[in-house]
C-alpha positions as CSV (number, residue, x, y, z in Angstrom):
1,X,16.4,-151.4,-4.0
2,X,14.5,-154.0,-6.0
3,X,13.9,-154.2,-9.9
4,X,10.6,-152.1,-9.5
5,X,11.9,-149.4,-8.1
6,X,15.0,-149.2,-10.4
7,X,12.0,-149.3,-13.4
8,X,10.6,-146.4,-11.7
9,X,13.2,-143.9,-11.5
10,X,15.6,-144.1,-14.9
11,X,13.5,-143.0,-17.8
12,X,12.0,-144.8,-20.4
13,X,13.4,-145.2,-23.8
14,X,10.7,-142.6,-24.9
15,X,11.4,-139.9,-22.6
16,X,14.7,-140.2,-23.8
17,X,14.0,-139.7,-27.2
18,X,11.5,-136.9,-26.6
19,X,14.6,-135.1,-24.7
20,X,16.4,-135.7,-27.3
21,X,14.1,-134.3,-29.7
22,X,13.6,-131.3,-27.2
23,X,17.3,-130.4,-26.9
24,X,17.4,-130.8,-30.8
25,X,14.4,-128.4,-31.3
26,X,16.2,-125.7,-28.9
27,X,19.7,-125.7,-30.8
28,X,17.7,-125.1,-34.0
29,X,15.6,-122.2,-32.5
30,X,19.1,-120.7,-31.7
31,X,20.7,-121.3,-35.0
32,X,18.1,-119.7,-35.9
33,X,17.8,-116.5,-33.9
34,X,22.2,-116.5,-34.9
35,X,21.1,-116.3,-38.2
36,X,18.3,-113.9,-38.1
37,X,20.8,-111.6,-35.8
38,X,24.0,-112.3,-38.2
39,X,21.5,-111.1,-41.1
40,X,20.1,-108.3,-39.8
41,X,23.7,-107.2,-38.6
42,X,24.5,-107.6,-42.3
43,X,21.2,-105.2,-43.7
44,X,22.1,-103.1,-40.6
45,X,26.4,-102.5,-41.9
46,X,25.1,-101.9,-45.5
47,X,22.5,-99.2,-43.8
48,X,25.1,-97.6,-42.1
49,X,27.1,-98.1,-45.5
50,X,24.9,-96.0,-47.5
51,X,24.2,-93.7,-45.0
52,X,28.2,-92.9,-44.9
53,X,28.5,-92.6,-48.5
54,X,25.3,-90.2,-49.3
55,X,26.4,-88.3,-46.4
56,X,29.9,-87.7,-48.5
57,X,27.8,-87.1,-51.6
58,X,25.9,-84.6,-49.7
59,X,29.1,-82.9,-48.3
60,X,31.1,-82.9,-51.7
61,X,28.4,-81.4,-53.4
62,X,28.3,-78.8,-50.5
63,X,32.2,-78.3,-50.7
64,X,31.8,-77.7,-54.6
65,X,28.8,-75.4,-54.0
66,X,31.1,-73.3,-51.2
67,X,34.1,-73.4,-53.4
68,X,32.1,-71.9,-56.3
69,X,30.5,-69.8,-54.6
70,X,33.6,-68.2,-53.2
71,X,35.0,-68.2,-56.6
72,X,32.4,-66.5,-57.8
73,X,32.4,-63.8,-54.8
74,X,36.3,-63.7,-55.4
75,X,36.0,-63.2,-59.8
76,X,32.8,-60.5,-59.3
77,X,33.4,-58.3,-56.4
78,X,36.9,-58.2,-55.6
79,X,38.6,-56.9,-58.7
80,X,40.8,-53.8,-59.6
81,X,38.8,-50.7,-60.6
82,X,41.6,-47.8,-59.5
83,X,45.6,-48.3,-59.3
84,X,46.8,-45.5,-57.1
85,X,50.2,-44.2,-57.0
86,X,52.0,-42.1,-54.8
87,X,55.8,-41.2,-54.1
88,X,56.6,-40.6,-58.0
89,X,58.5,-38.1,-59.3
90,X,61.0,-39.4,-61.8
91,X,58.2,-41.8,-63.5
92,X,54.4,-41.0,-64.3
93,X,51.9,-42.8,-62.8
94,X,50.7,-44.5,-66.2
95,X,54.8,-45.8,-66.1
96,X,54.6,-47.1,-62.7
97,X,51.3,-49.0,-63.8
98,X,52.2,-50.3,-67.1
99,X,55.6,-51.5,-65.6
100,X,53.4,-53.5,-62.4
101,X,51.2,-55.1,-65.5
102,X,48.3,-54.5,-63.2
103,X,45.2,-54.6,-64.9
104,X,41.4,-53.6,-64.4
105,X,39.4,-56.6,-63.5
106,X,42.7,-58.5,-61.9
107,X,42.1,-59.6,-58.9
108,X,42.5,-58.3,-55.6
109,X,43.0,-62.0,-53.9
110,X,45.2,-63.5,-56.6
111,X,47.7,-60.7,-57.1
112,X,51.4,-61.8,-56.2
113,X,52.4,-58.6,-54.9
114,X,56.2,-60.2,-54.8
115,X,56.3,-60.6,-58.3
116,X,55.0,-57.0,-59.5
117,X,57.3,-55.4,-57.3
118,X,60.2,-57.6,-59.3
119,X,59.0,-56.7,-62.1
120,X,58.5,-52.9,-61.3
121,X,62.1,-53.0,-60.0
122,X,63.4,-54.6,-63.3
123,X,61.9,-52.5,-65.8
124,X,62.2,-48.7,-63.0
125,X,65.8,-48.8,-62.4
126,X,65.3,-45.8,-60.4
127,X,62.8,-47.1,-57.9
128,X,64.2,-48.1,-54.6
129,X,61.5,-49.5,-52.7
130,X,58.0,-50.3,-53.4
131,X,54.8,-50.9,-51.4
132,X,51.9,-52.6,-52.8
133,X,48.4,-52.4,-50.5
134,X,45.1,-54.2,-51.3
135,X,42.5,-51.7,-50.4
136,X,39.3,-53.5,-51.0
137,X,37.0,-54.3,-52.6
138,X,38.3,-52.9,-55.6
139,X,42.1,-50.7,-55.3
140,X,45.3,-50.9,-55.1
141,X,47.7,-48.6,-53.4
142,X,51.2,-48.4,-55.0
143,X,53.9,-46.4,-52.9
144,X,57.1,-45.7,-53.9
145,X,60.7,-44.3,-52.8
146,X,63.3,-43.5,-55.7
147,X,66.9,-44.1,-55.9
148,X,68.9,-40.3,-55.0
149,X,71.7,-39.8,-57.6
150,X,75.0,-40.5,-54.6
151,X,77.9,-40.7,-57.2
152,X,78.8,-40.0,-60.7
153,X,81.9,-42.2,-61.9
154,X,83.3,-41.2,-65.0
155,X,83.7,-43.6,-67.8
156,X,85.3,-43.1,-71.5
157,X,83.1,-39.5,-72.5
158,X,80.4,-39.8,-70.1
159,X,79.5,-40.3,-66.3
160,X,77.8,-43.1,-64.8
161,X,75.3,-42.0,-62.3
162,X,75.2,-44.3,-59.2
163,X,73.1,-44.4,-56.0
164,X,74.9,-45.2,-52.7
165,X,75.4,-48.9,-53.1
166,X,77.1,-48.5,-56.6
167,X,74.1,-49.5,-58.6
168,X,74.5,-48.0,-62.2
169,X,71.4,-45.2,-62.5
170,X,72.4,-44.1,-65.9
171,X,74.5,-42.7,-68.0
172,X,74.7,-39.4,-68.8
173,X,77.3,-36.5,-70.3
174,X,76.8,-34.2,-67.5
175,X,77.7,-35.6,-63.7
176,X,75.7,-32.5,-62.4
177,X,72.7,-34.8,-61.1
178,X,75.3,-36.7,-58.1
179,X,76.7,-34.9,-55.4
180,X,79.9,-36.3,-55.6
181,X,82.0,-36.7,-58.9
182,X,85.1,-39.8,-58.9
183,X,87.3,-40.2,-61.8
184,X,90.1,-42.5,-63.1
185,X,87.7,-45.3,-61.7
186,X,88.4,-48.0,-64.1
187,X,84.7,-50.2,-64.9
188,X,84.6,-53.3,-65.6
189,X,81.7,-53.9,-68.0
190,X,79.3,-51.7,-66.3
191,X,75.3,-52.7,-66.8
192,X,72.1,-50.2,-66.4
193,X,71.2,-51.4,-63.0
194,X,74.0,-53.5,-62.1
195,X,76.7,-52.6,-59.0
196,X,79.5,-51.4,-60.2
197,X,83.1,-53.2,-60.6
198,X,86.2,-51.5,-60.3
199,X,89.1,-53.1,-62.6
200,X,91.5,-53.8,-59.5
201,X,88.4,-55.3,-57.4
202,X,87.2,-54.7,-54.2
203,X,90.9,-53.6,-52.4
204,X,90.9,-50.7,-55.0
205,X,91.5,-47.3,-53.7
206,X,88.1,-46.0,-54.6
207,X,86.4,-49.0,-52.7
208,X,88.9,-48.1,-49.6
209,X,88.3,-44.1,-49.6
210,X,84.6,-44.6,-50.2
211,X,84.2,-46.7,-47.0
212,X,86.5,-44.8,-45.1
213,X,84.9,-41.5,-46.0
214,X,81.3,-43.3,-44.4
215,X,82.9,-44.1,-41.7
216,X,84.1,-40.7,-40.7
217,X,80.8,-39.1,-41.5
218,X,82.7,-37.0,-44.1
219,X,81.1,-38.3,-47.6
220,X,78.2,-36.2,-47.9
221,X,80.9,-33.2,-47.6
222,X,83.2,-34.7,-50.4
223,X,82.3,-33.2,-53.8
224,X,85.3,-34.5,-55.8
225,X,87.2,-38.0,-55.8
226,X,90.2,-39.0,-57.9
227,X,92.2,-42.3,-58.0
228,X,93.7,-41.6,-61.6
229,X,97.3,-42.1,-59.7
230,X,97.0,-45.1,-57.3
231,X,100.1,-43.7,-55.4
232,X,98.5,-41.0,-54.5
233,X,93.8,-40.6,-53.6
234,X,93.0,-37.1,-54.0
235,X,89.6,-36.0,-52.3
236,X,87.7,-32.6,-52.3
237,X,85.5,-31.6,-49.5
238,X,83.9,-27.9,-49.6
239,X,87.6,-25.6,-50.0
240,X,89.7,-27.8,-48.5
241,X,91.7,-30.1,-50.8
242,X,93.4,-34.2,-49.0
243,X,96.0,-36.0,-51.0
244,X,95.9,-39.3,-49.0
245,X,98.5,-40.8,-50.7
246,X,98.3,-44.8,-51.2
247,X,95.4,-46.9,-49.9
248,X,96.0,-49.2,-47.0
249,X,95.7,-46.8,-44.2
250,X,93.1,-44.5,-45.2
251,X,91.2,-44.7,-41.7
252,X,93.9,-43.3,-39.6
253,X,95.0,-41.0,-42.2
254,X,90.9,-39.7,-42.5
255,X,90.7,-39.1,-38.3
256,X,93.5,-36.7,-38.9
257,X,91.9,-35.1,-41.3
258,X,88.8,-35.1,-39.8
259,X,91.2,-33.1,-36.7
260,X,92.8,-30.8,-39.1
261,X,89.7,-29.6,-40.8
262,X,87.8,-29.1,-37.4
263,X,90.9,-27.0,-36.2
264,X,91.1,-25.0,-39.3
265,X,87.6,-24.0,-39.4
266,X,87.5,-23.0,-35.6
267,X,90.3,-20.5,-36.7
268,X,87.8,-18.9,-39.6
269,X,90.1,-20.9,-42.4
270,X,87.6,-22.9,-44.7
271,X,90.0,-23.2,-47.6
272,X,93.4,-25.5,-47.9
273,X,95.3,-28.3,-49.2
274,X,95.8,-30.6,-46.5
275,X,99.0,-33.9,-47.3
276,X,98.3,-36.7,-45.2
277,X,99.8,-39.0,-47.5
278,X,103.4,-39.4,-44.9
279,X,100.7,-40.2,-42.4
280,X,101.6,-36.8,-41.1
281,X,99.2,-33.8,-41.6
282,X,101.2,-30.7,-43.8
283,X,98.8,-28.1,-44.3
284,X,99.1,-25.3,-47.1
């Protein structure tokens, strides 16, 4: 290939340069277009920036505006106009609605029905159980059950009337009100409303008999109990009179009895003084 032809195909000096220009003219265009892109990316993110936080304006202001309207709703048409009661018969009704503290215009939806019963029970020490219904828009149902007089245990010149788990009723000069009367219990500080503590704790023989006497199904029958000698627990039940003797064995000794008492009245005989106290059954 001569000179001439070697001329003819690399290119000129100019064509070079107008290449080069060329190339440099495209890269430009294209940093161009980046930038144009990266900034409209940017306008685009603070859009969707604004857009995100007016849409959590707009929904705070609705929460707020659902929040007081429900308050609103809650405070205007769900409060107390009528407190019923039913069950009573030791307290009035205005007593069992003082002692709740329920008031007219309280609440329906705020009321902590946990803590008026508390405080019903604290102040009513004969209320037993208590049911509190929300009837709305605007009542409340109170039912209640009262304690029943079980026991009266004598104590210096009085009796202490107490309900079947030895809670301390009140206390009174006449026993009349229980079913069954104990004496020569001795209490140990006894409190309105409190269980009550023998002085010789829970192995005493009245604790012992007591039990026992549930166990046999014979305590709603006993009428008199007396552990003024602790050799020797003396019960009544309808005409028939049990020395038990001392405590420790009182459940064997009670099935006999339970025996002895069933035979006796088969035979027409519903009066007697029955010794178990040798473990053996003597019968006068």
């Amino acid at each position: 290939m001569d000179d001439r032809q070697k001329n003819k195909i690399a290119p000129s000096r100019k064509e070079r340069k107008d290449r080069k220009k060329l190339v440099l003219r495209e890269q430009k265009a294209q940093r161009k277009a980046q930038a144009k892109r990266d900034r409209e990316s940017v306008r685009e993110q603070k859009r969707s920036y604004r857009r995100r936080k007016n849409s959590m304006i707009y929904l705070s202001f609705a929460m707020a505006f659902t929040v007081a309207a429900a308050i609103f709703t809650v405070s205007v048409f769900f409060t107390v106009d009528t407190v019923e009661v039913h069950g009573n018969t030791r307290y009035t009704q205005d007593e069992i609605i003082s002692a709740s503290g329920i008031k007219q215009g309280d609440n329906l939806l705020l009321m902590d029905k946990f803590s008026v019963t508390d405080r019903m029970l604290e102040k009513l020490i004969w209320l037993e159980k208590i049911e509190i219904r929300r009837i709305f828009p605007d009542r409340i149902r109170i039912t209640v059950s009262e304690c029943s007089p079980r026991f009266a245990v004598e104590y210096d010149d009085g009796f202490w009337i107490c309900d079947g788990s030895g809670r301390l009723l009140e206390y009174t000069p006449d026993p009349a009100a229980a079913p069954t009367v104990i004496y020569g219990a001795e209490l140990v500080k006894p409190e309105l409303g409190k269980v009550y503590v023998a002085s010789d704790g829970p192995s005493a023989p009245l604790s012992e008999i007591l039990d026992e006497l549930e166990a046999c199904g014979l305590l709603e029958r006993v009428n008199k109990i007396s552990v003024v000698k602790i050799y020797d627990t003396v019960f009544e039940l309808d005409g028939f009179r049990v020395s038990m003797g001392r405590s420790g064995d009182f459940g064997d000794k009670l099935r006999l009895v339970t025996m002895v008492i069933a035979d006796l009245e088969a035979k027409g005989r519903f009066d007697a003084h029955i010794d178990v106290s040798s473990g053996e059954a003597v019968v006068n």
